[in-house]
C-alpha positions, -999 to +999 in steps of 0.1 A: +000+000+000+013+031-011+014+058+018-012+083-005-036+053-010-066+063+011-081+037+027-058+012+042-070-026+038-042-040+060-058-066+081-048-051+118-028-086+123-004-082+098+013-056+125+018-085+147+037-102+126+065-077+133+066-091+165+059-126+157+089-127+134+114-115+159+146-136+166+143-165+190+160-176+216+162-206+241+170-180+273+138-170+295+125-137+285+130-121+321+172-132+321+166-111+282+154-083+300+178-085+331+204-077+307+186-048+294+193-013+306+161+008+322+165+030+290+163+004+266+136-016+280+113+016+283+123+022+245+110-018+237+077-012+257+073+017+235+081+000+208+054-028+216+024-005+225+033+017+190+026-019+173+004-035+191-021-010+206-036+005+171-044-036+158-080-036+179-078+003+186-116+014+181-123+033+215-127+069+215-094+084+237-104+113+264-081+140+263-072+168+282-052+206+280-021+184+272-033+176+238-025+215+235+014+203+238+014+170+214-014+179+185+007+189+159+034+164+164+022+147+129-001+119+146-035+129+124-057+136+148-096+133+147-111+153+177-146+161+191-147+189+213-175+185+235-193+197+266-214+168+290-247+187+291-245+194+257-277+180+240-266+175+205-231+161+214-251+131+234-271+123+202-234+127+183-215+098+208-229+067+193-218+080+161-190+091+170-186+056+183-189+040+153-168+072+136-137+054+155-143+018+145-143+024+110-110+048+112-095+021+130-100-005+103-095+017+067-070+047+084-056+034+113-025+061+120-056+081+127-065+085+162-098+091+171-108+113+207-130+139+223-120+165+249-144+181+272-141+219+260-161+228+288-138+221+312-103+230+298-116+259+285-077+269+277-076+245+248-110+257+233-098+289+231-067+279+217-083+260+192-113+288+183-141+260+196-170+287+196-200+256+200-206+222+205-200+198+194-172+212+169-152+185+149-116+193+140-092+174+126-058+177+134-029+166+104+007+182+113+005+219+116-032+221+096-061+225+116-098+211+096-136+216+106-162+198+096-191+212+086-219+189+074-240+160+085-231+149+119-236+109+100-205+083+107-205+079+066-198+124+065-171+122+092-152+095+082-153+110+048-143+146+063-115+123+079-102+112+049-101+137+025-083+162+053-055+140+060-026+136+038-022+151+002-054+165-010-050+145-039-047+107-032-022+087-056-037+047-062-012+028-068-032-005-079-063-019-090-074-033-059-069+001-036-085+017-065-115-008-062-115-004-024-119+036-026-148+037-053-167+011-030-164+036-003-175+061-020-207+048-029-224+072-052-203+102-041-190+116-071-150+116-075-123+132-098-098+114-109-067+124-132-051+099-157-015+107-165+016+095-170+038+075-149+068+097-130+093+084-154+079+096-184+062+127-176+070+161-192+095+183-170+070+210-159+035+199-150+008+210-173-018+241-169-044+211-166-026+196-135-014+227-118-053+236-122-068+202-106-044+201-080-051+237-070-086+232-071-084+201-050-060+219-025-094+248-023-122+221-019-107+188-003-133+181+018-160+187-003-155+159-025-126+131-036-097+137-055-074+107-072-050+105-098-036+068-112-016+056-143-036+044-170-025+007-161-041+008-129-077+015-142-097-015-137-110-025-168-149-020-162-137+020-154-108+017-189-147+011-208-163+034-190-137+061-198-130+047-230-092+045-222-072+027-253-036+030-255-014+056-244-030+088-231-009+115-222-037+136-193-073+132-186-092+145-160-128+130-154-160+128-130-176+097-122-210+098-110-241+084-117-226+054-132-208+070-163-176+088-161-171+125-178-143+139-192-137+177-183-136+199-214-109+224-224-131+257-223-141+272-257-119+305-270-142+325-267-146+316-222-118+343-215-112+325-178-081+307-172-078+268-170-080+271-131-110+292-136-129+265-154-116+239-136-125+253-103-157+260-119-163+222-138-149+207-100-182+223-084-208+217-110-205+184-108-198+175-074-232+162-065-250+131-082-274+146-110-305+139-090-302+130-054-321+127-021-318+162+001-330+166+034-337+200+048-307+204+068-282+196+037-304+224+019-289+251+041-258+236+040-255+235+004-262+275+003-232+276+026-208+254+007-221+268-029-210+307-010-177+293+004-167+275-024-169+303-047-148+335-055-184+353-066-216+357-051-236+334-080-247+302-065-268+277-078-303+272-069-320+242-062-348+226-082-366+206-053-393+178-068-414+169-039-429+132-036-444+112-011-435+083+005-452+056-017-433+079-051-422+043-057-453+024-060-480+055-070-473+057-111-483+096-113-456+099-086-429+078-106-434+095-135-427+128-119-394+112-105-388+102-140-393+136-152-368+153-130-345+131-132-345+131-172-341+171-167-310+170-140-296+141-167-302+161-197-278+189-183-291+218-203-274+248-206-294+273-199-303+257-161-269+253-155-279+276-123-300+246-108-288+219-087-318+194-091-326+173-063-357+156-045-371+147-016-402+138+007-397+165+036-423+186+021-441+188+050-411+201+071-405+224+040-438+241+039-440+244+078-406+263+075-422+283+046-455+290+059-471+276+029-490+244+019-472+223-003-482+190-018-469+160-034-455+156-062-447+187-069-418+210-078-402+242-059-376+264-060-352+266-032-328+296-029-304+275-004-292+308+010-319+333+011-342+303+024-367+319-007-389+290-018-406+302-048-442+282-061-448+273-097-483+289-102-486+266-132-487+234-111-521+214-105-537+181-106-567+174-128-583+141-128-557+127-108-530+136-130-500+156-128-505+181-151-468+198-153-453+184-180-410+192-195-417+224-209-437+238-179-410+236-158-382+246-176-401+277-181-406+279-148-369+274-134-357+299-160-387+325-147-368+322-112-335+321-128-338+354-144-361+368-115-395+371-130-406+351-106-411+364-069 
């Protein structure tokens, strides 16, 4: 395993068998250590705890103002800093719980601990903790905070993409295979050049762009690069790979990969302009589940992300539970889906997204809404603007392609209030 590859498969054993492996000898252990001077033997029990203690290490460590001495000693760090009559950070321990498990089996130099920022009020001030609970991690001198869903899958994820290089090198098919299963339907980037040995002396506007880019928005998505050679050959097809390449940059997601386009001559932004740009566009599946609270935080990300103040918009398609077994709803999933997949240019402005929290929506907007149905979310405003156009009649849904693309462009160019 290469020391970029993300996730570590390394069965926690295998450590053992550093010890296992050591010389032999017919003498009892305590004559061995008789022989031993006090220095030495304190440097072998060292030696033995550093190997043995992180091959079942799942438990979350409690630590106290010392950590203010040690945390950038270049042990990655994951910490929750916490208070005990804090509300939400009781809710957060079981997850956190399960946060440290699966560090300790995919990233185990990463150790996983809370501190009571109540009490040692020193450290949160040191470390800028203005609520609980706050997340950091902690990689060398570089300080991280999460901010997104408090879910095990989102912190272990933050985890990840904040420690090491922002970019992760794969170094064979089967780490690559391991990563992509983690990811699940996240979308990822991935660059395909050239091995080191044959690579051009001065990297290329393209890689100085991704790079850069993936430097600015680490933890808001993944970032690889591999060698053509260690593509596996289901992801060669899907990026029609054939032969020597000499750079590609794609996105997977939604079970196809895209290649990123050099921008037209008449786009007068730089490569790192449109690549920046390209990275956040498509950093979400086409047409995904959203929950209210990722709806604010999308706003936020969209504003932080970004050198301007354009954001995107979201396109919400609300459905009911049963969307699945009612056909009028189905068909209305269908229908936004086909949109988001369509990616036309002029509602490039529109994340597209659904989801069943209509209820929660309309309580929050003071409005009745209904299902299925389509709004407009302005993620940072909190705006939700109706489609006037939008009924049923005789049971059927009655907003058909054109509707709503009139409608999202309406909002878009703010005819719509």
């Amino acid at each position: 395993m290469h020391s970029e590859d993300m996730i570590d498969a390394t069965p926690a054993m295998a450590k053992l068998s550093l010890i296992l492996t050591l010389p032999t000898t017919d003498q009892p252990a305590a004559l061995l250590m008789d022989k031993i001077p006090p220095f030495g033997r304190m440097c072998i029990l060292l030696f033995f705890l550093t190997i043995c203690l992180p091959c079942g290490r799942s438990e979350v460590l409690e630590l106290d103002s010392s950590f203010g001495d040690f945390w950038n000693n270049g042990t990655p760090w994951l910490v929750n800093f916490y208070a005990p009559w804090c509300g939400h950070c009781r809710r957060l321990s079981p997850v956190y719980t399960e946060v440290s498990h699966t560090l300790s089996e995919i990233a185990p130099s990463t150790r996983v601990a809370k501190l009571d920022a109540s009490s040692h009020r020193d450290i949160a001030k040191k470390f800028q903790i203005n609520g609980f609970p706050t997340l950091k991690f902690f990689d060398a001198e570089r300080t991280f905070e999460h901010d997104a869903e408090r879910t095990s899958k989102s912190i272990v994820s933050f985890a990840l993409r904040a420690h090491g290089p922002a970019v992760k090198r794969i170094t064979d098919s089967a780490a690559f295979e391991r990563n992509v299963t983690f990811f699940d339907s996240d979308p990822f980037y991935l660059l395909i050049g050239q091995p080191v040995q044959q690579q051009r002396h001065k990297d290329s506007a393209l890689k100085v762009a991704f790079y850069e880019a993936a430097e600015r928005f680490r933890l808001l998505t993944w970032f690889l690069t591999v060698v053509p050679d260690v593509l596996p050959e289901r992801f060669t097809a899907l990026c029609q790979v054939s032969g020597p390449i000499d750079e590609r940059l794609v996105v997977f997601k939604d079970g196809i990969c895209m290649a990123y386009s050099e921008p037209p001559a008449s786009d007068k932004s730089t490569v790192a302009e449109h690549v920046s740009d390209w990275i956040l566009r498509e950093r979400y599946p086409s047409f995904q589940e959203l929950h209210l609270s990722s709806l604010w935080e999308f706003g936020e990300a969209e504003i932080a992300a970004s050198k301007s103040r354009i954001y995107r918009l979201v396109a919400l398609f609300l459905l009911p539970q049963s969307y699945q077994t009612d056909p009028n709803s189905r068909r209305f999933f269908e229908l936004g889906q086909s949109l988001a997949r369509q990616r036309l240019k002029h509602l490039s402005r529109y994340r597209f997204a659904w989801t069943e929290a209509y209820t929660a929506l309309g309580d929050l907007a003071m409005v009745d809404l209904s299902a299925p149905s389509m709004v407009v979310v302005d993620p940072v405003t909190q705006v939700i603007y109706l489609n006037p156009n939008q009924s049923l009649l005789g049971g059927l849904f009655t907003l058909e392609p054109e509707v709503v693309v009139s409608f999202l462009l309406a909002v878009s160019e703010g005819r719509v209030q």
